[in-house]
TISEMAR-455124 format. One line per field, with one value per residue (C-alpha): residue in three letters; x, y, z. Coordinates in steps of 0.05 Angstrom, whole numbers, plus 5000, padded with zeros to 4 digits. Example, Ala and Ser with C-alpha at 12.3 -4.5 7.8 and 13.67 -1.06 7.14 Angstrom:
residues 2
res = c(ALA_SER)
x = c(5246_5273)
y = c(4910_4979)
z = c(5156_5143)
END
This chain:
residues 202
res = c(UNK_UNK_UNK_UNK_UNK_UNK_UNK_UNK_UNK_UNK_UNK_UNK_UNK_UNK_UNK_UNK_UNK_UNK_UNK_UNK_UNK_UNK_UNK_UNK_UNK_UNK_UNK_UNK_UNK_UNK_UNK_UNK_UNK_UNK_UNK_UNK_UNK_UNK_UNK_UNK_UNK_UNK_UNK_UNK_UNK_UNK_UNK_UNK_UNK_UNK_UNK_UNK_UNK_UNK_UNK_UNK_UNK_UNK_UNK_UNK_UNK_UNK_UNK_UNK_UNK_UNK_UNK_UNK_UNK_UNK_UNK_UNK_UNK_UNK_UNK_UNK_UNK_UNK_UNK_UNK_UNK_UNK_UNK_UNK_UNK_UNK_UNK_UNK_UNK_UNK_UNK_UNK_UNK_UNK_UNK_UNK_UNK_UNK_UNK_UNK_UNK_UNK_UNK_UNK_UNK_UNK_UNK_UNK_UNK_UNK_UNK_UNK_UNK_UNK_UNK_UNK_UNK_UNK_UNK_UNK_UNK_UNK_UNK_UNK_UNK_UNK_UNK_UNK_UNK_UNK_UNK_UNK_UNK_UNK_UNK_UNK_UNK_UNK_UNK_UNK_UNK_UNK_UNK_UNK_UNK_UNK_UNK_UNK_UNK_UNK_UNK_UNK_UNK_UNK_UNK_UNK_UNK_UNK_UNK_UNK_UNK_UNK_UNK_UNK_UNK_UNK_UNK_UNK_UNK_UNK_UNK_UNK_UNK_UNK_UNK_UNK_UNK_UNK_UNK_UNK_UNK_UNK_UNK_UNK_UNK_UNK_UNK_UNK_UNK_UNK_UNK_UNK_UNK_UNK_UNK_UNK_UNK_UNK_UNK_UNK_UNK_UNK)
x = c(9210_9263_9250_9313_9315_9377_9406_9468_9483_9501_9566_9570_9565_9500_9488_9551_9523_9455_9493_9529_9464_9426_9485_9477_9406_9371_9315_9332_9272_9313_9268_9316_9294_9222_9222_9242_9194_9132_9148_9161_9119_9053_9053_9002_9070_9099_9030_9032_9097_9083_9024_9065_9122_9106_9133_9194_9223_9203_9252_9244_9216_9172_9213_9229_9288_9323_9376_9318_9272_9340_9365_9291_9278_9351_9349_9282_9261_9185_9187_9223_9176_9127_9164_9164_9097_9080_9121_9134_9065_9074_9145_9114_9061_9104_9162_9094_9077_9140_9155_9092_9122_9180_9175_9168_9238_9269_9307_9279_9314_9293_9350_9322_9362_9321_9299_9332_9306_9231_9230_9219_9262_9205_9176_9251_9247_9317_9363_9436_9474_9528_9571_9631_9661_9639_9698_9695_9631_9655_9715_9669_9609_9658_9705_9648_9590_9622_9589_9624_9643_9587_9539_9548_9553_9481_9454_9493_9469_9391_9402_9402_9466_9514_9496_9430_9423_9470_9419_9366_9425_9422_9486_9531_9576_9640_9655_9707_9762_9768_9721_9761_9746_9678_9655_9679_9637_9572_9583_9585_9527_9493_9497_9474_9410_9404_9413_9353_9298_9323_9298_9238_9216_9228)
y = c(7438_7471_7457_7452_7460_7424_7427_7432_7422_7353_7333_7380_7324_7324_7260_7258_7320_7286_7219_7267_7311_7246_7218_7283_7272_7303_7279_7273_7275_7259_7278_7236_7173_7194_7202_7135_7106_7140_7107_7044_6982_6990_7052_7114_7150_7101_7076_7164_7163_7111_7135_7206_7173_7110_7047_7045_7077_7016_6960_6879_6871_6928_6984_7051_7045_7112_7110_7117_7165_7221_7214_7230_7284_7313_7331_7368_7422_7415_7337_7340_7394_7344_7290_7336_7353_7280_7269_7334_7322_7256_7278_7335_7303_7241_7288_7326_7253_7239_7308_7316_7242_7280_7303_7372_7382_7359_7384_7364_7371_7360_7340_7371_7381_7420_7476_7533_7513_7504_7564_7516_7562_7600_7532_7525_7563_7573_7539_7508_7510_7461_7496_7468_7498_7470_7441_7409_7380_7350_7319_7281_7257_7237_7198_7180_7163_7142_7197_7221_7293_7312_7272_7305_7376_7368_7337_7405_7460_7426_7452_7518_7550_7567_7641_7622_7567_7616_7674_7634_7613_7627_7581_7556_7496_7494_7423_7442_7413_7342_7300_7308_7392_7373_7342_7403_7447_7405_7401_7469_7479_7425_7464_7524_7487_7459_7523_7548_7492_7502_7568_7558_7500_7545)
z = c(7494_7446_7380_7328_7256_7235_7172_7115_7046_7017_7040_7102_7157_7178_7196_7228_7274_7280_7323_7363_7386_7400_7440_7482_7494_7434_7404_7333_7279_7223_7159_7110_7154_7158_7079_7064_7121_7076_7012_7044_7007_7013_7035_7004_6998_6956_6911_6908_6873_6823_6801_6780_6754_6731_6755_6729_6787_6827_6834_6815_6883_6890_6925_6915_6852_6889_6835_6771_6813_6823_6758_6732_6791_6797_6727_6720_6771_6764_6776_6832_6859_6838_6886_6946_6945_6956_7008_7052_7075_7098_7130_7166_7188_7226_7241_7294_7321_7340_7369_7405_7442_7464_7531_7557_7574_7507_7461_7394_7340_7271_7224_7149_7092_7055_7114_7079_6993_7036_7082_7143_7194_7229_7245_7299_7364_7320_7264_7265_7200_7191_7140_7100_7024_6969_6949_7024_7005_6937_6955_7009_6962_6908_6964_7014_6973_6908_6869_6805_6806_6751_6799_6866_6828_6801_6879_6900_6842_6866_6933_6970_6963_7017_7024_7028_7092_7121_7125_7163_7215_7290_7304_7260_7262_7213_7190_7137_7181_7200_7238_7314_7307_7299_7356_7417_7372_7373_7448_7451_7408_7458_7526_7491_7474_7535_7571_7524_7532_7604_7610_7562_7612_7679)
END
């Protein structure tokens, strides 16, 4: 088994790198999913979160309000180290069950956005970067997501900056282009980790 840490700043096309890895053959363990899964209703994740910040950041019909808990944990460092440490245990935790049901042979990659801010990378046999500028990224959230400029600059300044994920980097993939240069260098990226789990397995 090759194990893959997987990860990019906000905006860097991720996801989009995730569905093409998995339509190769990876496993993805996509820690974004996984989080939501934990604070699910009725979930200890999610009776966890209240009791820290209150219910207001539930919804009328008792889910997660996503919107209320970022604007109260993207504004203040400490609470939203207060948020992680509620659920990066539960994360990690599901993100080993559902590696450890990936066969020998696999290439498992775990798709986590915050490997660089958390020092996760000597957890990956190695790490793949998908790097794009930051005005790259901006232009996407504010276009893609519907974030207002002043919004995706605060999810951006709360994350590990560029330099940074770059220095814990064994491959890179550059996603400041559009979407059809992409995809010939995930394959690329693909056979290499094949070619790796290959020889870790023989």
């Amino acid at each position: 088994m090759l194990k893959v840490g997987l990860t990019g700043g906000i905006g860097a096309g991720k996801s989009e790198v995730s569905r093409l890895l998995a339509s190769y053959g990876a496993v993805v363990v996509d820690s974004d999913r996984i989080a939501r899964e934990v604070v699910e209703p009725g979930t200890p994740g999610l009776a966890a979160v209240v009791a820290e910040f209150g219910p207001g950041v539930l919804t009328g019909e008792g889910t997660l309000d996503r919107p209320a808990l970022g604007a109260v944990v993207f504004a203040d460092k400490d609470r939203l180290a207060a948020l992680n440490a509620i659920v990066h245990p539960l994360v990690r935790a599901r993100s080993a069950e559902l590696e450890a049901a990936a066969g020998p042979d696999a290439v498992v990659v775990h798709d986590v956005p915050l490997l660089a801010e958390n020092g996760l990378a000597p957890l990956y046999d190695l790490v793949v970067v998908i790097d794009a500028g930051t005005g790259t990224r901006l232009e996407r959230l504010v276009r893609l997501r519907g974030m207002t400029t002043d919004e995706a600059r605060a999810r951006m300044a709360a994350q590990a900056t560029r330099e940074q994920r770059l220095a814990v980097a064994d491959l890179v993939i550059d996603n400041d282009g559009p979407l059809e240069a992409l995809e010939p260098q995930v394959r690329a990226v693909w056979e290499q980790l094949r070619e790796r789990a290959a020889k870790r397995s023989g």
